[in-house]
C-alpha positions in Angstrom: 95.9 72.0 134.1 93.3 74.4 135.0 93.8 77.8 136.6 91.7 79.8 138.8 93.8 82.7 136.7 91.6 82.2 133.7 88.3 83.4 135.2 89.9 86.0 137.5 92.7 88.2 137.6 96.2 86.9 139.2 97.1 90.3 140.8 94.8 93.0 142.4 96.3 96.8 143.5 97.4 96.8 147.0 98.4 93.4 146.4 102.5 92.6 147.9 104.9 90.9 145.1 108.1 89.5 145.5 111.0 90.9 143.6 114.0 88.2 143.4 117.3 88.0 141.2 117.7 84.5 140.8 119.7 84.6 138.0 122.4 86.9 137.0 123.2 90.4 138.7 121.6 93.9 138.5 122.4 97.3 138.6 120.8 100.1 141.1 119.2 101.9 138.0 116.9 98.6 136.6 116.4 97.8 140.1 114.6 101.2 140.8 113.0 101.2 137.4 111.5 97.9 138.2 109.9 99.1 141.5 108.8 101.9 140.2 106.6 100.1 137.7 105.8 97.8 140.3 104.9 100.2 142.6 103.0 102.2 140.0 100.6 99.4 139.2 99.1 99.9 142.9 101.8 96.6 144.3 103.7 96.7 147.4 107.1 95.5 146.4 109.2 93.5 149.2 112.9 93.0 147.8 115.1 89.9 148.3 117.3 90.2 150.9 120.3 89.5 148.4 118.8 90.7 145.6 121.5 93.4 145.3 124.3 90.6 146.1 127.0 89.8 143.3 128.5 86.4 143.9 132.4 87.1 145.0 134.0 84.4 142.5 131.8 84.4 139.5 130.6 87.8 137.8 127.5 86.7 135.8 125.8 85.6 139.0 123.5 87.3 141.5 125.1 86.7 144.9 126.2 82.8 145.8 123.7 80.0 145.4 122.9 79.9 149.0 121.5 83.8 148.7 119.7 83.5 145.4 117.6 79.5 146.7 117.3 81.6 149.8 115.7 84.5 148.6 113.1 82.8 146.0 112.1 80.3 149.0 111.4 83.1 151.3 109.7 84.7 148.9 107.9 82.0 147.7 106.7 80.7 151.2 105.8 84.6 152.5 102.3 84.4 153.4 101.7 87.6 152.3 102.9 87.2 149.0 100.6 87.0 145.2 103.3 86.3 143.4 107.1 86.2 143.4 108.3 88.2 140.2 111.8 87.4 138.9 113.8 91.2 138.4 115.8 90.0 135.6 117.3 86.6 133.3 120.9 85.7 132.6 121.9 82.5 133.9 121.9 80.8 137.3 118.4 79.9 138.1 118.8 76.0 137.4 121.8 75.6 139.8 118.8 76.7 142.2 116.9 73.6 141.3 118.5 70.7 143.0 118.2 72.4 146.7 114.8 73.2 146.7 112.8 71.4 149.1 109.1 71.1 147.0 107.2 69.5 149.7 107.8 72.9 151.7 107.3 74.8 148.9 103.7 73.3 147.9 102.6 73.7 151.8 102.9 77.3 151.0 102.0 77.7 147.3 98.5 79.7 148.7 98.0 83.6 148.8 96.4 84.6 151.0 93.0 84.5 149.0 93.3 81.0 148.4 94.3 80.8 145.1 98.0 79.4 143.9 100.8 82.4 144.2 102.4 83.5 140.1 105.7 83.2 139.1 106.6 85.1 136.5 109.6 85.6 134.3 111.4 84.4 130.9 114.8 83.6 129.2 117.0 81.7 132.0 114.0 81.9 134.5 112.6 78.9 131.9 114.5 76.3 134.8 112.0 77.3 137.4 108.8 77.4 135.0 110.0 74.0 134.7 110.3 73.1 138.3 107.5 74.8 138.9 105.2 72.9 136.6 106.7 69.4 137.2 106.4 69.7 141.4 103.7 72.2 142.4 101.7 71.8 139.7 101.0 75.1 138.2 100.4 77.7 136.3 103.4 80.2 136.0 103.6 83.7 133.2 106.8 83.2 131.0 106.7 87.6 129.7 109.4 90.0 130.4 110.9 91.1 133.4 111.0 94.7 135.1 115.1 94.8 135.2 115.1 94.5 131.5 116.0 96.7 128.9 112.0 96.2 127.3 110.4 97.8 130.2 112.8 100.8 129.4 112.8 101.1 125.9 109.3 99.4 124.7 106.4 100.8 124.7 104.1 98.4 124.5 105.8 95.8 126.9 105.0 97.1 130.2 101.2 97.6 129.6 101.3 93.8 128.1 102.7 92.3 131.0 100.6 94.2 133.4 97.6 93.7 131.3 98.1 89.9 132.1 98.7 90.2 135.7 95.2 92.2 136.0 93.0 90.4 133.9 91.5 86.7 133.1 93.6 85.0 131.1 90.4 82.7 129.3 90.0 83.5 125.4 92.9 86.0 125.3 95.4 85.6 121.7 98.6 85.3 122.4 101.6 86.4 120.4 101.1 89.2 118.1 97.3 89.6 117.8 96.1 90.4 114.2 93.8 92.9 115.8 96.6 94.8 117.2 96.2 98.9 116.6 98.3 100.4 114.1 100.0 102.0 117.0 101.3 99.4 118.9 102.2 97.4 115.6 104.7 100.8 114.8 105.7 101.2 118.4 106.8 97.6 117.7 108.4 97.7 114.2 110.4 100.9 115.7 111.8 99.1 118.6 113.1 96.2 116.6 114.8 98.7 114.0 116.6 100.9 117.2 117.6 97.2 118.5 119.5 96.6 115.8 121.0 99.5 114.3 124.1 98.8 115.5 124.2 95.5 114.9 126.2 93.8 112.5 124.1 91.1 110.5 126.9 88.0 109.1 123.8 87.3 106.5 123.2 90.6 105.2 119.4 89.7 106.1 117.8 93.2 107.0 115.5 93.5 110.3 111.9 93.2 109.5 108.5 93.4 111.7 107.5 89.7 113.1 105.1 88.7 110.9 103.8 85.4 112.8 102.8 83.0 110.0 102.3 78.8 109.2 104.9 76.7 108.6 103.1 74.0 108.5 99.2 73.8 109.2 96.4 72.2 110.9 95.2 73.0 114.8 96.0 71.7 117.9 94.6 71.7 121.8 96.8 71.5 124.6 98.6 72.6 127.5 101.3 75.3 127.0 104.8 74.4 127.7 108.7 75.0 126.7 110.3 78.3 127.0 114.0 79.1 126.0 115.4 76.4 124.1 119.0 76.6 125.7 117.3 75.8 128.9 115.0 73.5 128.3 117.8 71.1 126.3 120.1 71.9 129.8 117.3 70.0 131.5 117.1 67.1 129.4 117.9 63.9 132.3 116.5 66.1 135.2 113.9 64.9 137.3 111.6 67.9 135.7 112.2 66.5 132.6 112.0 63.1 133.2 110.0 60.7 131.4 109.2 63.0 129.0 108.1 60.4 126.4 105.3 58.8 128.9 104.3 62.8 129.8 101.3 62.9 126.8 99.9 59.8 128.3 99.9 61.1 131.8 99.0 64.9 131.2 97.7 65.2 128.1 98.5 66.8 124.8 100.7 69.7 124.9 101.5 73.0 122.6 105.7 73.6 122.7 106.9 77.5 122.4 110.3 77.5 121.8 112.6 80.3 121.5 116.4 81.8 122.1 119.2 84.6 121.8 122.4 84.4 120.5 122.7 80.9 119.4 124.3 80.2 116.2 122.6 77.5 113.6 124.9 74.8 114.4 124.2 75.3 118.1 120.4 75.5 117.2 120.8 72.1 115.6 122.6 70.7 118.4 120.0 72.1 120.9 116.9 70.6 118.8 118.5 67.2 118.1 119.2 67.0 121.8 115.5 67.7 122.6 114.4 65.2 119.5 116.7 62.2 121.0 115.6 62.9 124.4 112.1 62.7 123.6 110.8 65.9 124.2 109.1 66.1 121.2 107.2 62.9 121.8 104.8 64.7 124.0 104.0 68.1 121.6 101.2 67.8 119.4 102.1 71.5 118.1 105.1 73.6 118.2 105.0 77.5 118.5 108.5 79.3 117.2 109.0 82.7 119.4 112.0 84.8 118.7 115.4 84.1 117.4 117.6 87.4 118.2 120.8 87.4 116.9 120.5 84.1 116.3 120.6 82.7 112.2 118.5 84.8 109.7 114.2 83.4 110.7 114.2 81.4 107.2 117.6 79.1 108.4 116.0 79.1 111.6 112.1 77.6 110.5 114.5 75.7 107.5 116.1 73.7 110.3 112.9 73.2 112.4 111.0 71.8 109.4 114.3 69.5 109.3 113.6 67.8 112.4 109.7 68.3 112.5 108.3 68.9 109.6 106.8 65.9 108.7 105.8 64.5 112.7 101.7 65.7 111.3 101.8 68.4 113.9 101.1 72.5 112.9 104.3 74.5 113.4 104.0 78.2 113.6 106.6 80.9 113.6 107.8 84.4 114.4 104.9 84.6 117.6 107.5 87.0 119.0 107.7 85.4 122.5 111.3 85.5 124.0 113.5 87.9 123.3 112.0 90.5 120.9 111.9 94.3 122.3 108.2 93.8 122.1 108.2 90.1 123.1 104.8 89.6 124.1 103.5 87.4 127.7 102.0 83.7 127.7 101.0 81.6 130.5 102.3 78.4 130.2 100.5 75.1 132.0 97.6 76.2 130.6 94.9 74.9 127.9 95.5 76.8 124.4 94.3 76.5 120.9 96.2 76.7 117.6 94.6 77.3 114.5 97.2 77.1 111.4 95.8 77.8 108.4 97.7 78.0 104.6 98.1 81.9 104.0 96.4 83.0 106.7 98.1 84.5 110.3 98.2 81.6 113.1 96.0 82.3 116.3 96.8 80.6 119.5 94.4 81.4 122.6 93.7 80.4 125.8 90.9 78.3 126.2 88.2 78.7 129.1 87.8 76.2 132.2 84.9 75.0 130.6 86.0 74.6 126.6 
């Protein structure tokens, strides 16, 4: 899948976004943090009708069903709109799926420039990158979102995620760049240690900078998929992932990111071998690890991937810090990306030009 987003920027200032909580509920504070980043990067920020709503039954989502598919489908269909941002995860967003009319939805997938509209987000908002890829067909920013605590606490996150929204995507790294300034690379190491201090460990293991590194080598080419892992294994049998083993065949090779939050190993396992029987993995000529917080200790973790993947010839590359680090860096997935794993040396996955 090609994107118009690698060769020019997906947002401009003066540009009107969509903020939309499809997933679980907000409070006031986040909600006016988020606009006021939004607003401060030059956007005009249009809220969801029910983006304030709390569902009257169930407490961990964001007003009914009805309001959240509601919201994102005016938002997504405003003809005004660049790109519809989600405010924050949780859970919710794939009970949104099954009610969404895609025909309608493609008619209006055009900003008014032309090009396709963004839809950015992570954690639970992996069920509409999903959707998203399977029935419109494009390119969508899986980085964190403006409700969360990163854009509070980080200090690198917000200038990350806003330096993908207002620049070519083409030859960027992703991940954790070796090239990053000793600044940033503190900033980051600082907000892991304040995210954990009060945090009891069952292993003992003590917090330690992301240091992204080969599992297994060798380089791969292919499109960018995958996203939480809780998520993606909820939508194993769905139409989105459907026929997953025939998908390399009709789409091409493809680069799997995978990560999650509190998941125990034994749930990991269960997660993974659900993916691995379903064929998910059928389709993934390489296989990115993000983060793992408060999950098992990283070397369980890459011990139990190597279990199930280690010897399917592909690279496998780990602690790229995408997911739910304080820092967790962007990536735009349905694009083309390179890996190159190498034995002792520090994995680099970038996104390759329209004409690569």
């Amino acid at each position: 899948m090609s994107s118009p987003y690698l060769e020019s920027p997906p947002l401009v200032p003066g540009d009107v976004v969509r903020l939309i909580a499809p997933s679980g509920p907000t409070d006031e504070d986040s909600l006016q943090r988020a606009v006021s980043v939004l607003e401060g990067w030059g956007l005009n920020v249009i809220l969801g009708e029910h983006i304030r709503a709390r569902h009257p039954h169930v407490s961990y989502l964001a007003g009914t069903d009805e309001q959240r598919r509601a919201d994102l489908v005016e938002a997504w269909c405003d003809p005004t709109a660049a790109a519809v941002i989600a405010l924050r995860g949780g859970y919710g967003a794939m009970r949104l799926i099954d009610g969404l009319d895609f025909a309608q939805l493609r008619r209006h997938g055009l900003r008014p420039d032309g090009r396709p509209k963004l839809l950015t987000g992570s954690s639970d908002i992996t069920a509409l990158h999903q959707a998203w890829d399977h029935h419109l067909g494009v390119a969508t920013l899986f980085c964190p979102m403006p409700g969360n605590a990163p854009f509070k606490d980080s200090a690198v996150v917000p200038a990350e995620v806003a330096s993908w929204l207002f620049a070519p995507w083409a030859g960027r790294e992703l991940g954790f760049p070796a090239a990053e300034d000793d600044a940033a690379r503190r900033s980051r190491t600082l907000s892991v240690d304040s995210a954990h201090e009060n945090r009891h460990s069952a292993s003992g293991e003590s917090q330690r900078e992301a240091a992204p590194h080969t599992l297994v080598p060798g380089t791969a080419t292919g499109r960018l998929t995958g996203g939480n892992l809780s998520l993606i294994a909820a939508g194993m049998g769905s139409p989105e992932l459907a026929g997953v083993r025939e998908a390399r065949e009709l789409r091409g090779p493809t680069i799997a990111l995978l990560e999650d939050v509190d998941e125990e190993l034994y749930r990991l396992d269960n997660l993974l071998l659900q993916l691995d029987r379903g064929g998910w993995f059928a389709s993934a000529d390489a296989v990115v690890l993000g983060s793992w917080v408060d999950c098992a200790p990283i070397t369980e973790v890459e011990a139990l991937v190597l279990d199930f993947l280690g010897d399917r010839g592909m690279p496998i590359v780990s602690e790229m810090g995408f997911g739910h680090h304080p820092d967790a860096p962007s990536a735009p997935l349905g694009v083309e990306v390179t890996l190159d794993a190498q034995v002792g040396e520090r994995p680099r996955l970038r996104v390759r030009g329209r004409d690569e």
